[in-house]
Backbone as CSV, one residue per row, in Angstrom:
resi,resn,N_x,N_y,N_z,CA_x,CA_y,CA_z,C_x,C_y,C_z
1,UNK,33.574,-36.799,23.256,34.122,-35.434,23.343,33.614,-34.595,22.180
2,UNK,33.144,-33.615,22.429,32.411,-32.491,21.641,33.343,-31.672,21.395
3,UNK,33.321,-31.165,20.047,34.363,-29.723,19.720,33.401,-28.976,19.223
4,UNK,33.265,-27.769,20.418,32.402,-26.792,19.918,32.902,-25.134,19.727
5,UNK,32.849,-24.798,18.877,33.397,-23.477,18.573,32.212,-22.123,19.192
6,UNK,32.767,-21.348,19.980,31.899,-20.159,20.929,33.346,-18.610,20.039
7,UNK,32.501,-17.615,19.536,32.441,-16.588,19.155,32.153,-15.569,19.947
8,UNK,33.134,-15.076,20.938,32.863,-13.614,21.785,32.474,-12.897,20.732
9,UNK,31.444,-11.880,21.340,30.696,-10.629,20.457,30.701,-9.491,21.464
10,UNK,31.123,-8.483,21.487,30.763,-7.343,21.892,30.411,-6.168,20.720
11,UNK,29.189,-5.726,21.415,28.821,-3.973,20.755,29.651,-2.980,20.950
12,UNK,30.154,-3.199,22.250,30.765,-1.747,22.684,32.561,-2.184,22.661
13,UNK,33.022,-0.921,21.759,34.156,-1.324,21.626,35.161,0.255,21.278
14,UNK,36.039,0.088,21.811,36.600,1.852,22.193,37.270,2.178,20.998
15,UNK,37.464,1.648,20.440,38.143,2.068,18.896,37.177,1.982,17.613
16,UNK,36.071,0.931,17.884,34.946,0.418,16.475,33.907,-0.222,16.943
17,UNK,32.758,0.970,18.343,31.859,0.611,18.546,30.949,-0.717,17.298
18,UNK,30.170,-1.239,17.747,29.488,-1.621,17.063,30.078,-2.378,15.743
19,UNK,31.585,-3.299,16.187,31.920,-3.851,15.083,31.892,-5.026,14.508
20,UNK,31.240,-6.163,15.373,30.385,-6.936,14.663,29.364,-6.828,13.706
21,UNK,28.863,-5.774,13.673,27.462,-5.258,12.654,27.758,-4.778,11.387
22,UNK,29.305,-4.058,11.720,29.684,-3.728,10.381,30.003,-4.143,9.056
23,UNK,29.272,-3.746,8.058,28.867,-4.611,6.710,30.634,-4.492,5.895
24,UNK,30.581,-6.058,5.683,32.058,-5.935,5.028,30.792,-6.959,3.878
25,UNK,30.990,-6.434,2.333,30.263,-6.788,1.057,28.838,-7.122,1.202
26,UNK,28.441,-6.085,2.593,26.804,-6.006,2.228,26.542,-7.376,3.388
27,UNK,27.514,-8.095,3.983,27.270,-8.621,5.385,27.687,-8.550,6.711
28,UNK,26.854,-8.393,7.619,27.664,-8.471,9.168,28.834,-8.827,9.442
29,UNK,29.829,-8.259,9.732,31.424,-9.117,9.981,31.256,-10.299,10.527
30,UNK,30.264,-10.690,11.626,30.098,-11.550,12.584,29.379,-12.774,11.745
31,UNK,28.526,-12.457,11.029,28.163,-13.189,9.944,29.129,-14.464,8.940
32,UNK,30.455,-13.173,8.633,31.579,-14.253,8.193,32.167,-14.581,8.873
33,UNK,32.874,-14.710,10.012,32.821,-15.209,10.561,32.496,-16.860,11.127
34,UNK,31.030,-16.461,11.581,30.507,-17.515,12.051,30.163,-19.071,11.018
35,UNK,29.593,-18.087,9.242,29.869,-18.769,8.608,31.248,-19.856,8.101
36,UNK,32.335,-19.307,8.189,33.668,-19.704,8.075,34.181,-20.913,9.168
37,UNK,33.850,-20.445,10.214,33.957,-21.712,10.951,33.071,-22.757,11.284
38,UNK,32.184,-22.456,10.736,31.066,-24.104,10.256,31.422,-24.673,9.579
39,UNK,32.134,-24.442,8.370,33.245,-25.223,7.317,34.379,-26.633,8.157
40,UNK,34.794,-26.027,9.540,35.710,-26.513,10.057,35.163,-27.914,10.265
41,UNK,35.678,-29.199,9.897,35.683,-30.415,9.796,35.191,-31.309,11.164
42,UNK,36.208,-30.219,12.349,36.089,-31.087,13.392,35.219,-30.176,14.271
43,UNK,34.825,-29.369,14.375,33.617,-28.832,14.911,32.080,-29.399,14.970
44,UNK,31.605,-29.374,15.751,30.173,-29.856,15.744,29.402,-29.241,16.020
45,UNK,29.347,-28.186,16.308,28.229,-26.634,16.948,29.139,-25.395,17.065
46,UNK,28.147,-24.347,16.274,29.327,-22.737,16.337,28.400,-21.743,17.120
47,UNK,28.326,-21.007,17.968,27.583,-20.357,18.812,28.533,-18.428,18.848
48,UNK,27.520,-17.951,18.461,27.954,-16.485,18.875,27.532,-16.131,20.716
49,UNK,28.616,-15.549,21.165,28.273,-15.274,22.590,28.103,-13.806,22.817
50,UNK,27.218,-13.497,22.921,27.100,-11.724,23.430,26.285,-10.897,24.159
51,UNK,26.632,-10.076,25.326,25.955,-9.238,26.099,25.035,-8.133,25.161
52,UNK,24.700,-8.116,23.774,24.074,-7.347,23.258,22.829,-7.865,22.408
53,UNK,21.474,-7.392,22.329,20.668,-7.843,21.916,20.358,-7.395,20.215
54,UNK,21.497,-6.592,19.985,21.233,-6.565,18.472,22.568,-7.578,18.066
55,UNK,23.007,-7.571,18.589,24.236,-8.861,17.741,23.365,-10.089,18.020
56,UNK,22.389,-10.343,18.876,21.784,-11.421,18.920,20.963,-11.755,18.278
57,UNK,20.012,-10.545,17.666,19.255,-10.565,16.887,20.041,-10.666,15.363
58,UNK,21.184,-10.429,14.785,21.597,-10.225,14.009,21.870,-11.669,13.630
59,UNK,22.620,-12.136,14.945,22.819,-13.926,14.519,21.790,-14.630,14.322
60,UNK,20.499,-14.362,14.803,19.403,-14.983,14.844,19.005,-14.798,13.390
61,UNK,18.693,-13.626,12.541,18.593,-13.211,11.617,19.007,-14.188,10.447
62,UNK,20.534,-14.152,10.386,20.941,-15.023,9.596,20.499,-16.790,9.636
63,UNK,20.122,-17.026,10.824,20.102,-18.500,11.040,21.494,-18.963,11.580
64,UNK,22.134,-18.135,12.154,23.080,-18.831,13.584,22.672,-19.151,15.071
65,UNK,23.357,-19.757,15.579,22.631,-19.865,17.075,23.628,-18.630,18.298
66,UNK,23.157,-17.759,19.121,23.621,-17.086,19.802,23.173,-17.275,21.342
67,UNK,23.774,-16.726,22.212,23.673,-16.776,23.550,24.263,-15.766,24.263
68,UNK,23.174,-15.640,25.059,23.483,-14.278,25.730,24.013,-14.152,26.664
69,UNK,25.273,-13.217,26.902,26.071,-14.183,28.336,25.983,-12.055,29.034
70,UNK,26.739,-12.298,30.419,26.698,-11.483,30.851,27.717,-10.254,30.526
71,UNK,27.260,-9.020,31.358,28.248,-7.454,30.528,29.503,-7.853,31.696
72,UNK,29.096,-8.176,32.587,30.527,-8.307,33.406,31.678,-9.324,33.258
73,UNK,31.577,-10.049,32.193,33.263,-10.918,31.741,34.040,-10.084,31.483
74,UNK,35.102,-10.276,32.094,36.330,-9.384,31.955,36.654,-9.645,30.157
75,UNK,36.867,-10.451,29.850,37.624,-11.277,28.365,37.078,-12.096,27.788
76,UNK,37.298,-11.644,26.491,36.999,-12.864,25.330,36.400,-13.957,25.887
77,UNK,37.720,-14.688,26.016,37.764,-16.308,26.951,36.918,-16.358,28.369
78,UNK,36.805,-15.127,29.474,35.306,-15.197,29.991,34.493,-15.650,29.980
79,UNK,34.177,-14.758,28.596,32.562,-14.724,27.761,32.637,-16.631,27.226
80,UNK,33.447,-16.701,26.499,33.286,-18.475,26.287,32.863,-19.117,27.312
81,UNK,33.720,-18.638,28.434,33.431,-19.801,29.529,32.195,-19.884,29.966
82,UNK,31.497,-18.740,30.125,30.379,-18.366,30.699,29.082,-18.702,29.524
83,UNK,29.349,-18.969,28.298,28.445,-19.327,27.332,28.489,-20.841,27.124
84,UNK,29.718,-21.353,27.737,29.804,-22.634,27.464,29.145,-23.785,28.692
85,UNK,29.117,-22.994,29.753,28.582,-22.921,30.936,26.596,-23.154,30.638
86,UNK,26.406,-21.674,29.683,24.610,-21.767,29.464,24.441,-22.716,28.719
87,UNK,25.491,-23.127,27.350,25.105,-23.960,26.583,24.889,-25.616,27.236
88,UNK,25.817,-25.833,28.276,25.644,-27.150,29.092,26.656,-28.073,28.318
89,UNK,27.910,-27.884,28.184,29.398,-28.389,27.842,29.560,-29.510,28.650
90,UNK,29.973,-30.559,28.550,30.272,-31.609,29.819,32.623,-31.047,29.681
91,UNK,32.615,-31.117,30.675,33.536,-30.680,30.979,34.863,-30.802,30.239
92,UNK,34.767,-32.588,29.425,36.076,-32.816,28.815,35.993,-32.641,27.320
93,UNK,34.650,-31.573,26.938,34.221,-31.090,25.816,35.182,-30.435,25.519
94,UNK,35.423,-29.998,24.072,36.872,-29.023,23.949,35.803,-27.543,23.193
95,UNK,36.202,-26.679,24.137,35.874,-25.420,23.356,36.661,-24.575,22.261
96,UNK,36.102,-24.084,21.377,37.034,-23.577,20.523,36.884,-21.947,20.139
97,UNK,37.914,-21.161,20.582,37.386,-19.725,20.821,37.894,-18.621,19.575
98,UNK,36.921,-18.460,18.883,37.393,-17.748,17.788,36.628,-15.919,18.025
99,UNK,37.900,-15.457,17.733,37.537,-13.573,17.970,36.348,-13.209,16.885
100,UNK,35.401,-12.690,17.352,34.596,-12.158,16.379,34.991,-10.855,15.356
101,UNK,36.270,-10.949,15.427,36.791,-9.651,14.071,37.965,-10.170,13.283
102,UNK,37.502,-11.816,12.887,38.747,-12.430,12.086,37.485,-12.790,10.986
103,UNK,36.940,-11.800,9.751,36.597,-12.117,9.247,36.762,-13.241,7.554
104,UNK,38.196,-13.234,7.573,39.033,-14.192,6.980,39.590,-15.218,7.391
105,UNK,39.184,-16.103,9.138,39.529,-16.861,9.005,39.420,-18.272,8.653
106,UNK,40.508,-18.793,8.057,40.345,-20.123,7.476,40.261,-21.227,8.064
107,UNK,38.846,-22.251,7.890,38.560,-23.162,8.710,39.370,-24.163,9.007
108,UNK,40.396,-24.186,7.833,41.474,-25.416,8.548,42.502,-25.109,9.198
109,UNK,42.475,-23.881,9.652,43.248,-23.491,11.034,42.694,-24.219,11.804
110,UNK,41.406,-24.144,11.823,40.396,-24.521,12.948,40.955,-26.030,13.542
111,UNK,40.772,-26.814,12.142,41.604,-28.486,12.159,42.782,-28.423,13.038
112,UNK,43.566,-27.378,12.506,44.745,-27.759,12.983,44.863,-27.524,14.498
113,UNK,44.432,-26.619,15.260,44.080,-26.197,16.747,44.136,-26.901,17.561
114,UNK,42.770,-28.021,17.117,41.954,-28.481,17.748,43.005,-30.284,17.479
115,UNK,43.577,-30.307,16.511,44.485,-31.590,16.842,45.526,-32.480,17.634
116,UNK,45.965,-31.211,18.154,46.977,-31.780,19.748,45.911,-32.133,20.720
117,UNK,44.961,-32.404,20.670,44.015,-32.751,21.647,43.479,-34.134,21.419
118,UNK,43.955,-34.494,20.194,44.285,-36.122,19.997,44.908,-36.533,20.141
119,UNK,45.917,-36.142,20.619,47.507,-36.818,20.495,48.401,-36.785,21.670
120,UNK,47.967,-35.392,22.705,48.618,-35.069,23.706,48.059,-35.038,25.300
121,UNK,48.076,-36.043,26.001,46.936,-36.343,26.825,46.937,-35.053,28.145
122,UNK,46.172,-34.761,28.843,45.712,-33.592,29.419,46.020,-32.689,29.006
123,UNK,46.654,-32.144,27.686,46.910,-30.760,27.042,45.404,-29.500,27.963
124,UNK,46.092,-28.486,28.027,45.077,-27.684,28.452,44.385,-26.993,27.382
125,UNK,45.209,-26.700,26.892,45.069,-25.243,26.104,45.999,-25.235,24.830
126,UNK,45.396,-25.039,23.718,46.411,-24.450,22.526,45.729,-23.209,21.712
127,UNK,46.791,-22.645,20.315,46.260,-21.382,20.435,47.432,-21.297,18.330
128,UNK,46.857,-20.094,18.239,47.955,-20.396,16.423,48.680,-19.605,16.309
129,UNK,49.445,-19.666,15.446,50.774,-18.984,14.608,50.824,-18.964,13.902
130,UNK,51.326,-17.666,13.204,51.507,-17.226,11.489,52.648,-16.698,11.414
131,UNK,53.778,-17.157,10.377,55.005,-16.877,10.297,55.040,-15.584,9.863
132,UNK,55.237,-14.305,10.077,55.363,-12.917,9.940,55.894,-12.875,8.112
133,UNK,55.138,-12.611,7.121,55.927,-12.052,6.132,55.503,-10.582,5.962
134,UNK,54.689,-9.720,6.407,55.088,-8.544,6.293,55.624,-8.002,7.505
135,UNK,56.986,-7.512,6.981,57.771,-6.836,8.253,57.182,-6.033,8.958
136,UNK,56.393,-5.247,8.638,55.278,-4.141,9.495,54.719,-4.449,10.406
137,UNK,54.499,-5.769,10.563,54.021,-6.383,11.436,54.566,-7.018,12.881
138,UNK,55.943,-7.113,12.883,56.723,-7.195,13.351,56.731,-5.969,14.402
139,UNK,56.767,-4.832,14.107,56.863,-3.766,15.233,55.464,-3.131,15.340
140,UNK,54.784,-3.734,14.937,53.181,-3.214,15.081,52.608,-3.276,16.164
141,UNK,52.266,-2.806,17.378,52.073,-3.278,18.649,50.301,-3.776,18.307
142,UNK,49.495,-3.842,17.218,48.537,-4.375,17.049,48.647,-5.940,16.708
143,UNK,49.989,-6.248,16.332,50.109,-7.215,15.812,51.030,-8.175,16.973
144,UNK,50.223,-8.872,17.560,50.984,-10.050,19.245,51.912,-10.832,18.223
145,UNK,53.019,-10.843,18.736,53.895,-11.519,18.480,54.414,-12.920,19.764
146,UNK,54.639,-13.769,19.649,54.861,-15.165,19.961,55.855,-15.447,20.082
147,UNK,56.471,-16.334,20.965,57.470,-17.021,21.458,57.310,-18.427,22.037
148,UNK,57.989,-19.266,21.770,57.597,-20.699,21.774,58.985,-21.604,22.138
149,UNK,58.934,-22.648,22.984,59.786,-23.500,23.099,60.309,-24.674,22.132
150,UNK,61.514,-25.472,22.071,61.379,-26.198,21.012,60.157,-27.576,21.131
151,UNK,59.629,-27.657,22.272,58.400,-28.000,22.030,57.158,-27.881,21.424
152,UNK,56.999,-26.422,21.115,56.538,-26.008,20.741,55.128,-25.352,21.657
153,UNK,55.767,-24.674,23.022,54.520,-24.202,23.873,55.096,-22.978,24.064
154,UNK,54.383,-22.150,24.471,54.426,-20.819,24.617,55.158,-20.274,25.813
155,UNK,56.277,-19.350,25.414,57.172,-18.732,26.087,56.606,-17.432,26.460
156,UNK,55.870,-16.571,26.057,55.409,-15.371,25.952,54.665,-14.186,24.322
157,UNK,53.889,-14.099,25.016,53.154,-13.049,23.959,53.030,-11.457,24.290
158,UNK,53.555,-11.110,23.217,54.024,-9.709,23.496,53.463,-8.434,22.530
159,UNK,53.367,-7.297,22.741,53.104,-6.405,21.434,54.504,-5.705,20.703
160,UNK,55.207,-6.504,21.361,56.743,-5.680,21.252,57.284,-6.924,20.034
161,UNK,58.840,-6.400,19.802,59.243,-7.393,18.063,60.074,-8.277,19.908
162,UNK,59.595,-9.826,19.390,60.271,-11.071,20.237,60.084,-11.914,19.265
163,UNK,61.173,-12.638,19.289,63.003,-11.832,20.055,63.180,-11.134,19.160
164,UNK,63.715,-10.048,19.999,64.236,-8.659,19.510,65.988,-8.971,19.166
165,UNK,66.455,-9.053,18.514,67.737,-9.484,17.720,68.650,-8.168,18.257
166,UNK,69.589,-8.606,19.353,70.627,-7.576,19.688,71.501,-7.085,18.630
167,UNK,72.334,-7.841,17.273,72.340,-7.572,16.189,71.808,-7.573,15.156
168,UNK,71.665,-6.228,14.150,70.897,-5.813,13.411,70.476,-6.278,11.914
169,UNK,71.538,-7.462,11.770,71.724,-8.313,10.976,71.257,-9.893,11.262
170,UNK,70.243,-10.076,12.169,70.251,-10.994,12.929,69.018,-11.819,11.516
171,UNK,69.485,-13.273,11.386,67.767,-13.384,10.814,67.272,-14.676,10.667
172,UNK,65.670,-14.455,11.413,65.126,-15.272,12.075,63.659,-15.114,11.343
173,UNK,62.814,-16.047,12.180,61.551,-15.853,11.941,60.958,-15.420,12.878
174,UNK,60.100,-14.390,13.075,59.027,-13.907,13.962,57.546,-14.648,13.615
175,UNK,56.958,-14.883,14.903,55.879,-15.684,14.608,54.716,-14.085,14.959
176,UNK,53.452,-14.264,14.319,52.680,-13.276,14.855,51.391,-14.322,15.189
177,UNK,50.690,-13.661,16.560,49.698,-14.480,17.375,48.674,-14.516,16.682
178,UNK,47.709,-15.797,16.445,46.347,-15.350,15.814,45.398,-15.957,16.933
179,UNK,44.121,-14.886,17.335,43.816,-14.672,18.981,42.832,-15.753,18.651
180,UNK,43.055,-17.108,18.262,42.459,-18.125,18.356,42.452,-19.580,19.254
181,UNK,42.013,-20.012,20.309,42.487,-20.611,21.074,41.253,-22.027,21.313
182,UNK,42.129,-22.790,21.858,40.965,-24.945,22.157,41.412,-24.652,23.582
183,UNK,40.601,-25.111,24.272,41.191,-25.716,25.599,39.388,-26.372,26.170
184,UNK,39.721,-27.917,26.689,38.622,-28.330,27.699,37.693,-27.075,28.565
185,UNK,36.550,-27.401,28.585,35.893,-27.054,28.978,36.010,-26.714,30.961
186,UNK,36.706,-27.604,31.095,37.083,-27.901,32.176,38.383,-26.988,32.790
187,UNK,39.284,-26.767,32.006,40.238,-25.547,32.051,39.818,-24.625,32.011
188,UNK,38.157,-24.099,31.056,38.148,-22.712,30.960,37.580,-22.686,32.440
189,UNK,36.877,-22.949,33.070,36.073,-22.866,34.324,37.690,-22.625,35.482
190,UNK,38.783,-23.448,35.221,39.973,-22.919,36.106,40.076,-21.424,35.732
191,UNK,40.451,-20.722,34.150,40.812,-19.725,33.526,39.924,-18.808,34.230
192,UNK,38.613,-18.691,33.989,37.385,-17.699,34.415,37.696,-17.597,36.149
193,UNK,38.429,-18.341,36.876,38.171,-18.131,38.235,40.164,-17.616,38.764
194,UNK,40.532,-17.338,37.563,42.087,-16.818,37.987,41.613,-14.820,38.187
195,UNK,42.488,-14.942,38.980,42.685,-13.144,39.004,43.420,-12.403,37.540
196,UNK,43.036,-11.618,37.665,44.001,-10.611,36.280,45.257,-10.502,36.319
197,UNK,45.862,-11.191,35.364,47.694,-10.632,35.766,48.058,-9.998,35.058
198,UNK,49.399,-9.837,36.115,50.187,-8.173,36.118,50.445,-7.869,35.039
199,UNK,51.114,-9.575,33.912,51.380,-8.847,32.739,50.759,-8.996,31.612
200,UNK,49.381,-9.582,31.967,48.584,-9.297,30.979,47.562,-8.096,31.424
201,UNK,47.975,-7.597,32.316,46.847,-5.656,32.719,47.942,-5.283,32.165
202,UNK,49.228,-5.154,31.972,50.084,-4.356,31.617,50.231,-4.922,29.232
203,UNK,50.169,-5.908,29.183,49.995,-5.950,27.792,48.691,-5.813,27.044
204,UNK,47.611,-5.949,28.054,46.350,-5.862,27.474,46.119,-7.879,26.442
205,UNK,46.608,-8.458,27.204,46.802,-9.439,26.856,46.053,-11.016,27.820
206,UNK,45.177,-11.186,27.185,43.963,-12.234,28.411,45.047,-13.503,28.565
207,UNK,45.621,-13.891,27.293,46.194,-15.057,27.378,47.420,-15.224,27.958
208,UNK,48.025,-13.746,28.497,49.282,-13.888,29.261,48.780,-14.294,31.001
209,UNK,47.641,-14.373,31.164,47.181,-14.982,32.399,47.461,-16.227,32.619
210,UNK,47.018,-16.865,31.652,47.588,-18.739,31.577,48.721,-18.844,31.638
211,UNK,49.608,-18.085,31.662,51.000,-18.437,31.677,51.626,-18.038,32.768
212,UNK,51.144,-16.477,33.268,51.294,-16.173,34.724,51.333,-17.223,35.501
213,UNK,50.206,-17.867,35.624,49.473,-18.887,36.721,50.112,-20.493,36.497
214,UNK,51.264,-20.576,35.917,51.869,-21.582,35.821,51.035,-22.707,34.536
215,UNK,50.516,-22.695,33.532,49.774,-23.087,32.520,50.545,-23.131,31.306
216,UNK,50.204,-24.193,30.269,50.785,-24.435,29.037,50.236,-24.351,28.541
217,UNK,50.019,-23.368,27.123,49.941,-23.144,25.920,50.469,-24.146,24.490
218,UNK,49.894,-24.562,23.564,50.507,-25.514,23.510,50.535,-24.456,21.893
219,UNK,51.645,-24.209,21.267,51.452,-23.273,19.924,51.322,-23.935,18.250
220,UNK,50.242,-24.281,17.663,50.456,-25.038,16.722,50.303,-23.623,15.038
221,UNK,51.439,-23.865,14.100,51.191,-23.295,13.269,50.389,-23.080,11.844
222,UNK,50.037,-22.480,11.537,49.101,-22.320,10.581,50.282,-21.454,9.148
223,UNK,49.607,-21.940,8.191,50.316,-20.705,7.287,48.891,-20.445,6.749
224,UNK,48.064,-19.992,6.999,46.855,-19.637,6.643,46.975,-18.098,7.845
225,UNK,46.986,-16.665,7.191,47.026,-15.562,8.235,45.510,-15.354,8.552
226,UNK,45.237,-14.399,9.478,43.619,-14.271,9.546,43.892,-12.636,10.533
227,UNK,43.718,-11.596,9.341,43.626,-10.660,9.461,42.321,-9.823,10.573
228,UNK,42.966,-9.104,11.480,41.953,-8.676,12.411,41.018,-7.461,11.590
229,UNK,40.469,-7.109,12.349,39.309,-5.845,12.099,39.262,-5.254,13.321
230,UNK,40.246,-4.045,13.702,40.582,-3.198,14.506,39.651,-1.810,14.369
231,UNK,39.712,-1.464,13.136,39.523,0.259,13.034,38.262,-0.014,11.728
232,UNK,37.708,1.102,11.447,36.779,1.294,10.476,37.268,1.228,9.121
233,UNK,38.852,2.087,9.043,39.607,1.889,7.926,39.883,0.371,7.545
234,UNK,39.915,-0.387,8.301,40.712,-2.330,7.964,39.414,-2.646,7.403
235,UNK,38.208,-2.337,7.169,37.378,-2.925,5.925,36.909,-3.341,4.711
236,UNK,37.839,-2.334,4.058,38.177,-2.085,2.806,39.378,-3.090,2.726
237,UNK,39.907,-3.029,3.175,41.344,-3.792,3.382,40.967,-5.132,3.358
238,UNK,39.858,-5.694,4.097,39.480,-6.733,4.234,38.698,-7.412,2.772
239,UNK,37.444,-6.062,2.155,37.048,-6.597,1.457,37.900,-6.928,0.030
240,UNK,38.312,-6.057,-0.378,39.943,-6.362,-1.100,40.208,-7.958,-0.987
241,UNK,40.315,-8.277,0.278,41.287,-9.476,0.063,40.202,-10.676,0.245
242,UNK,38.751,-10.672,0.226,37.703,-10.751,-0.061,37.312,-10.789,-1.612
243,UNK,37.850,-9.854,-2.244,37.458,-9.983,-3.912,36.394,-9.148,-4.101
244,UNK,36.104,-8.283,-2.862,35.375,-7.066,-3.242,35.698,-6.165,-4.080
């Protein structure tokens, strides 16, 4: 069994065209990235996936490996499937899908992901969690918030504060989603051939499809956060916590 990590890339993007390219300390975001999760222990190959020929050239540039998948994947997880597909995955390979605008994230998230897949036999799919310490985040509709069983699998992902505490004094922990996800190779090929659901067209949410369609999520936590790159402004922000 192979653990291979695939990196969706898109150019075109409605809030920060062109935001893989964008230089956070004089390098490609996609760059750290890709670097960061080669660190990860249990990985054995990291691949950028993208319908664009300058992010391809860009990975090429550095000395990453990229692949060019098609403009018509609906999602992220799509684009994996469909790269994992060119790359030639044997099915009970585990893919590992990291967003190309987590330029802080830490490779032993990566470990931790990818470990219920030793332990838990046909697991489909798992995905991470970061215990919310800035409250802002909490009602941030940029920021997916999580819900989980005492098993620890996924109840729902939302942009809304869950659970929302009917009293105002209520106090709990909020988990916030980090859009990092493992699942067999063999699941993503089920995933890529589901229809769009209702409430993930209505949350803007790919991974509320797996759950629509009767599917387990399996939620493992991290206390390692991994800050997105949404807007042009979160760069600075980033390099800051970078040591720029």
């Amino acid at each position: 069994m192979r653990i291979v990590a695939i990196i969706p890339s898109r150019y075109k993007s409605t809030r920060f065209e062109g935001k893989p390219l964008a230089l956070i300390d004089g390098q490609p975001m996609i760059r750290h990235v890709y670097e960061r999760v080669c660190f990860a222990e249990s990985i054995s190959d990291v691949f950028v996936a993208t319908d664009d020929m300058r992010i391809l050239s860009a990975v090429h540039g550095f000395g990453g490996k990229a692949i060019l998948t098609s403009p018509e994947n609906r999602s992220g997880t799509d684009r994996a499937a469909d790269a994992a597909e060119k790359i030639g995955l044997a099915m009970d390979d585990i893919v590992v899908n990291v967003q190309g605008d987590q330029p802080l994230i830490d490779s032993r998230c990566l470990d931790v992901l990818t470990s219920p897949f030793f332990s838990i036999p046909d697991l489909k799919m798992s995905t991470l969690a970061f215990r919310i310490v800035n409250p802002t985040e909490i009602t941030d509709p940029k920021d997916v918030k999580v819900v989980f069983d005492k098993d620890g699998y996924a109840l729902y992902f939302s942009r809304s504060p869950v659970p929302c505490s009917r009293d105002k004094d209520g106090d709990f922990d909020t988990y916030k989603h980090l859009g990092v996800y493992a699942y067999p190779r063999e699941f993503l090929e089920t995933y890529r051939n589901l229809p769009e659901g209702r409430l993930e067209k209505i949350e803007k949410l790919e991974q509320l499809r797996v759950l629509e369609f009767g599917h387990r999520i399996k939620v493992m936590i991290t206390g390692y956060d991994s800050p997105e790159v949404d807007l042009p402004e979160d760069i600075r922000r980033v390099e800051k916590l970078l040591g720029g």
